[in-house]
Structures are given as structure tokens and as C-alpha cells.
N, C-alpha and C positions, 0 to 999 in steps of 0.2 A: 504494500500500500504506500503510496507515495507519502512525503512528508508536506507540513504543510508550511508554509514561511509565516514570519513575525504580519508581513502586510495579510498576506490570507485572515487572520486572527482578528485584525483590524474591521476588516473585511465582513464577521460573523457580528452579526446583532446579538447586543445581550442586554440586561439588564442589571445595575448597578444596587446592592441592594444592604449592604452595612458598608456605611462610608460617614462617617463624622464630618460634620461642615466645618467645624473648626481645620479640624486637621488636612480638609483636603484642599488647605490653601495653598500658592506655591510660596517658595522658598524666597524665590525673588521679592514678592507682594510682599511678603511680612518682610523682606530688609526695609523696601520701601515703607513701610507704615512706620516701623523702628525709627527711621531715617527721621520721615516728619517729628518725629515727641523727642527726639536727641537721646534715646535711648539704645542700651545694647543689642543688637539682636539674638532673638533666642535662637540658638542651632539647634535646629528639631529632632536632631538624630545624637546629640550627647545624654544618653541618660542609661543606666545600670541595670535598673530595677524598675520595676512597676511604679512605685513611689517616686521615681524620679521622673516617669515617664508623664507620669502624672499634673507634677508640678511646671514642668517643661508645657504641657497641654494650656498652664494658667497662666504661665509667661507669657504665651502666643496672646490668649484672650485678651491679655491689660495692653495690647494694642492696636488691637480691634475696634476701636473709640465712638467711631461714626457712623450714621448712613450709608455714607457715599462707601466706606470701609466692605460694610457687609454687601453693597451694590453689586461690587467689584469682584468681592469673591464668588457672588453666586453666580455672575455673568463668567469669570472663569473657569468656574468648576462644570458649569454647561458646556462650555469649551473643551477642556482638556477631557470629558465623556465621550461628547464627539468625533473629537478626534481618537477616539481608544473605541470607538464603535458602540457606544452606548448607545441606547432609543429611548432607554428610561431608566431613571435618579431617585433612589429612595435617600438623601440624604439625611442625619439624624442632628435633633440639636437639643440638648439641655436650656433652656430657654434664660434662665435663673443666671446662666452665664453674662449676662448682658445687661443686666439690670442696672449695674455703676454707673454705663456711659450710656446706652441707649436708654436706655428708660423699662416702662411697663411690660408686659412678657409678652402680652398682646400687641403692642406697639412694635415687638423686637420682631413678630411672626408678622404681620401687616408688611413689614419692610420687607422679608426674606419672598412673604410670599408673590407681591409687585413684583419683583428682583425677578422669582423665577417666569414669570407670564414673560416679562421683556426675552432675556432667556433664552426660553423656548420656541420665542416667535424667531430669534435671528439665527440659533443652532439646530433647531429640531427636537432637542432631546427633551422628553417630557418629564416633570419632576413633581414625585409626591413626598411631602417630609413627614418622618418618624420624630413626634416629641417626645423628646426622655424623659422617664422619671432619674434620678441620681440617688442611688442604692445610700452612698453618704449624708444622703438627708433627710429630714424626719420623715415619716408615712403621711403625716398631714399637709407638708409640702407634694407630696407624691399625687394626692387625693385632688390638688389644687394643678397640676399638672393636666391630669387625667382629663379632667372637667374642659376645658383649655381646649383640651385634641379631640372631646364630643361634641365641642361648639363648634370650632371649624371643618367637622368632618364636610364632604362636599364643596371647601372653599379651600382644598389645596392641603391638607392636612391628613390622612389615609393611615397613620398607624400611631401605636403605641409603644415605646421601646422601654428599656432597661436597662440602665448600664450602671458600671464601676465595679465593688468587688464584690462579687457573690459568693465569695470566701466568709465574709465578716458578717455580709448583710441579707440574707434567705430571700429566698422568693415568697415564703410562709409572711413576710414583713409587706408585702405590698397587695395581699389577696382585695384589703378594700377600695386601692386605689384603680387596679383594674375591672372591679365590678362596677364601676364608674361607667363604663364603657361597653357593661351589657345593652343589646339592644342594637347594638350601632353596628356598622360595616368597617370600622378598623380593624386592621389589623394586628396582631400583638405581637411582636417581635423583641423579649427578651435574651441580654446576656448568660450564657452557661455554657458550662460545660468546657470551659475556659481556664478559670482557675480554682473551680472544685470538680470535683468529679461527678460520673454520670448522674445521681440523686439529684444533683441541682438541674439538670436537663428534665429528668421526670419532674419534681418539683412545677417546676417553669410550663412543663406542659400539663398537669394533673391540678393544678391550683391557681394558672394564670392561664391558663386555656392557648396556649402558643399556637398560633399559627406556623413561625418562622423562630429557630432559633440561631440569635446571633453566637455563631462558634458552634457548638454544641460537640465538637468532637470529642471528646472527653466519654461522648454517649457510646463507645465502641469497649469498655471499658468491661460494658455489664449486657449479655446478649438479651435479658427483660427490655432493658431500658431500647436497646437498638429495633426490639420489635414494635415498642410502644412508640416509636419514631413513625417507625414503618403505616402503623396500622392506623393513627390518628392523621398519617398524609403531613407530619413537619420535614419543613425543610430546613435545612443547616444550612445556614450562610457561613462560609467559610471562607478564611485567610492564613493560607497556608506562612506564608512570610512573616506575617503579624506573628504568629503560632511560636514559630521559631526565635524571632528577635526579641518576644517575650518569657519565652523560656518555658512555652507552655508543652512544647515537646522541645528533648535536646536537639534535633537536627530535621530535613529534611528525610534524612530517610529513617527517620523513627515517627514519621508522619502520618493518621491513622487516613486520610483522604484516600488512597488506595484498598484500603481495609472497609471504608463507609460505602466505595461506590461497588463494591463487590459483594457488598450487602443488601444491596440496591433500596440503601436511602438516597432520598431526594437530596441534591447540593447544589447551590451554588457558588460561585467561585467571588473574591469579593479584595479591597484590598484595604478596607478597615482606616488605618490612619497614611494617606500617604506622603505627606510630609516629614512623617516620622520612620518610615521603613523604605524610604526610596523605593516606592514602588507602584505599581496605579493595577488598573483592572486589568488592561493588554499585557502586563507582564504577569502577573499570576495567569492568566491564560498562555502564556508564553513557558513560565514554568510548570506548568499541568503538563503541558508537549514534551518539555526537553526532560526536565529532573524525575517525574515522573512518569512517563512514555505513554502517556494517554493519544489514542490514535484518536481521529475527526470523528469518529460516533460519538464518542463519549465528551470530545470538545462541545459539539453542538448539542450534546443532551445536556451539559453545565447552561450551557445558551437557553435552547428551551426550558427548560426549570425554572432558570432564573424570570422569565418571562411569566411563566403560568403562576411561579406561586407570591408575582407580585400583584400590586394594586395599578398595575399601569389598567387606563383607561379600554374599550373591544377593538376598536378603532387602529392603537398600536400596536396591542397580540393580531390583529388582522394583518396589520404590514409584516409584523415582525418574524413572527411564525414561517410564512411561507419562504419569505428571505433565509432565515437562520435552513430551512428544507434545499432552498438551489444551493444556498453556502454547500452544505454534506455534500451534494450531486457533483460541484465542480471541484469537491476535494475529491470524491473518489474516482474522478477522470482522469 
């Protein structure tokens, strides 16, 4: 079977689906914002430990300041998806983050969401954002979140996430902020499986009702937990690179993603913070090919997955799907 090239990849429609708006600024953008406030710039890629990586992620924020700031980013991150083949952007934002310099949480989602319409008209790529709850903060800030992502559902808003460390802070801690959100067509796409093991992947799906788990490899751990994957239909957003440079597995090839897809969970391929891992979505699809020797069926089944078990609009899975079908046909010619 022939190989396929890095443009081929390019090439294959996917959908972008745990990606931190923070972090998927570039490197450049945030010198320049640093530049304006005469401050240092944070290097996005010096940090040890989770804790470090962390704090690095608050750095970025405290120069984030403005409108025009978040403008800029969301018209870039439309951008560089584009250009990486994307059709559609679940970007995710903790809102809470922006309160110093933008103001109201609603005021911060008003901007993002403007930002992405312009966006979308001038690159194509269609964008629905995941509000985070942040596992660091009380349940009653969680609750107040929630509420937030039920208001706007239909006005550019489509899920519910999770994030930080599911180590310290249970999925058991947010059961009433996501019952917030019964009733509605979001989506819930919780952290696990990351940095505890598979019980927080059940967890996540038995008590928050997951749709999508962000990571969840960790769920390979325990073959209960990989059926209950299977059989309630989640998909694991995964970030092979993130995985690694977090130290959630020691290397690529103690990486369970060969072990997930020959268990035939759903995955899609994802590249989480890429400011921080030098890396974007075309290159974890580039290393799916190379590090892991996935052939174009299973590239383009990362592609369709990603498509079906998001919130993109029929109208996109209508272009997208058939696209991602010729892609396969002309790889296997």
C-alpha cells in the first residue's frame, strides 16, 4: 500500500476537537502581546512538571489583556486549522481566565464568539466552543459555568468540558454542575484518564454522562472500563505528544493508541496544547503514519470519528464525510 505524504494529510478533512484556546496561540502572537506590556515572554515549552506547565499556561493569560488580543487569536487559530485541514474547531476555554482584563465571563464568550463568525466567514472552518469547568475551583463556580454553556447553547456554545487534575479533584465533585445541562444538546466532554487511571474514565462516563473523553487512554488499563467505552459509543480525544511530554506515558512506544484502536474504540486524534508541545493536529496525524505505522484506513477512520462524534453543524459532516471517502480512494490508488 502506498505511503501517504505530510500534504496528503493536509489534504484529509478532520475535525479538531480538544484544543485549549489559550494555548493554541502562536508563539510569535504572544512575543508580540509581551512586547506591547514590556514584559518577558513566557516560553511555552520550558516547564518540568504538570505544575509548571501549569503556571506557564497563567503566564500566557496575564497577556492576553484585550479584545483586539482575543480577536487575533481566534482569527489565527481559524487559520493555522485551515491550513492543517480542519473543517471544524471544538476549541475549549475556562472563561474565569479573563475576568482581570476582559471583564464579565459572558462579555469574554460575546467576544470569542463574534471573533469566531468573522473567522469562519474568511477561512471556512467552522467553530463550536467547549466551556470549562476548572476541577481547581469550587463546585459552585462549576455550577455557575454550566448555566453559562445552557444559555448559549445554539449561539455558538455546543459542549461542556473539564479540565485540570483529576488526580486531586473526582469527577464525583462536579455530578451537580453537569446536571445543569440535562435536557440540552451539549455535549460533555470531560478530562480523564490522563492523570489517574481508568476509574476516572468510568467515573466521567457513569456520573457525568461523557459523551467524549478528553484523553481517556489510561481507559486501556482495565478491559470493564474499555468495554464500557465501547458500548456507551465515547470517544477518546487523544494527544499522543501531549501524552508523552506530560509524562503520562514514558514514550511513544509505551503509547496505548495502538492498543485503543485494536480494540476498536472510537479516537480521535487531537493536539491538546500546541504552543506548548510544538505540535498542531497535521503533525499528530503525521505521527499516527510515521511513529506508529497506521496505514490511510485507519488515518481516515481518526478523520471520520472525529467528524461524527462532534457537534459540527449536517451541512459540514455532509461536505466533510464524502471528502474524508475520495481522500481513502486517492490514497489507495
Amino acid at each position: 500500500m502506498p505511503e501517504t505524504s505530510p500534504r496528503d494529510l493536509r489534504l484529509l478533512p478532520k475535525a479538531h476537537l480538544h484544543l485549549h484556546f489559550e494555548e493554541s496561540i502562536r508563539q510569535t502572537t504572544l512575543d508580540e502581546f509581551a512586547l506591547e506590556l514590556g514584559r518577558p515572554t513566557p516560553r511555552m515549552t520550558d516547564f518540568t512538571s504538570f505544575i509548571e506547565f501549569d503556571e506557564l499556561c497563567q503566564a500566557a493569560v496575564d497577556v492576553m489583556r484585550t479584545p483586539a488580543h482575543l480577536i487575533r487569536m481566534v482569527g489565527e487559530m481559524a487559520e493555522d486549522a485551515a491550513a492543517q485541514g480542519c473543517v471544524w474547531i471544538e476549541p475549549a476555554v475556562w472563561l474565569p481566565l479573563h475576568r482581570s482584563f476582559i471583564g464579565a465571563d459572558e462579555q469574554t464568550l460575546e467576544i470569542l464568539i463574534d471573533a469566531s463568525t468573522t473567522a469562519t466567514a474568511r477561512t471556512g472552518v467552522g467553530i463550536g466552543w467547549i466551556l470549562a469547568i476548572n476541577r481547581n475551583e469550587s463546585p459552585a463556580d462549576a455550577v455557575v459555568q454550566a448555566r453559562i454553556a445552557a444559555r448559549w447553547e445554539g449561539r455558538g456554545v455546543v459542549g461542556l468540558g473539564l479540565h485540570n487534575d483529576e488526580s486531586r479533584f473526582p469527577a464525583a465533585d462536579f455530578v451537580d454542575a453537569f446536571a445543569v445541562i440535562d435536557g440540552t444538546g451539549l455535549l460533555r466532554t470531560p478530562h480523564a484518564g490522563e492523570l489517574a487511571g481508568p476509574d476516572s474514565v468510568r467515573a466521567s462516563i457513569e456520573l457525568l454522562g461523557a459523551n467524549r473523553i478528553q484523553h481517556g487512554i489510561r481507559a486501556i488499563e482495565d478491559p470493564a472500563v474499555v468495554e464500557l467505552v465501547q458500548r456507551r459509543g465515547v470517544c477518546l480525544d487523544v494527544c499522543p505528544t501531549s501524552n508523552v511530554v506530560l509524562e503520562s506515558v514514558p514514550s511513544l512506544a509505551d503509547h496505548p493508541l495502538p492498543a485503543l484502536v485494536e480494540a476498536g474504540v472510537a479516537v480521535s486524534l487531537n493536539a491538546d496544547d500546541p504552543v506548548n508541545f510544538g505540535c498542531d493536529i497535521l503533525t499528530e496525524y503525521e505521527l499516527a503514519r510515521d511513529a506508529f505505522g497506521f496505514g490511510p484506513e485507519i488515518l481516515a477512520n481518526f478523520a471520520r470519528t472525529s467528524l461524527m462524534a462532534s457537534a459540527a453543524p449536517q451541512d459540514t459532516r455532509d461536505l466533510g464525510l464524502p471528502a474524508i471517502e475520495a481522500w481513502l480512494e486517492g490514497a489507495r490508488a
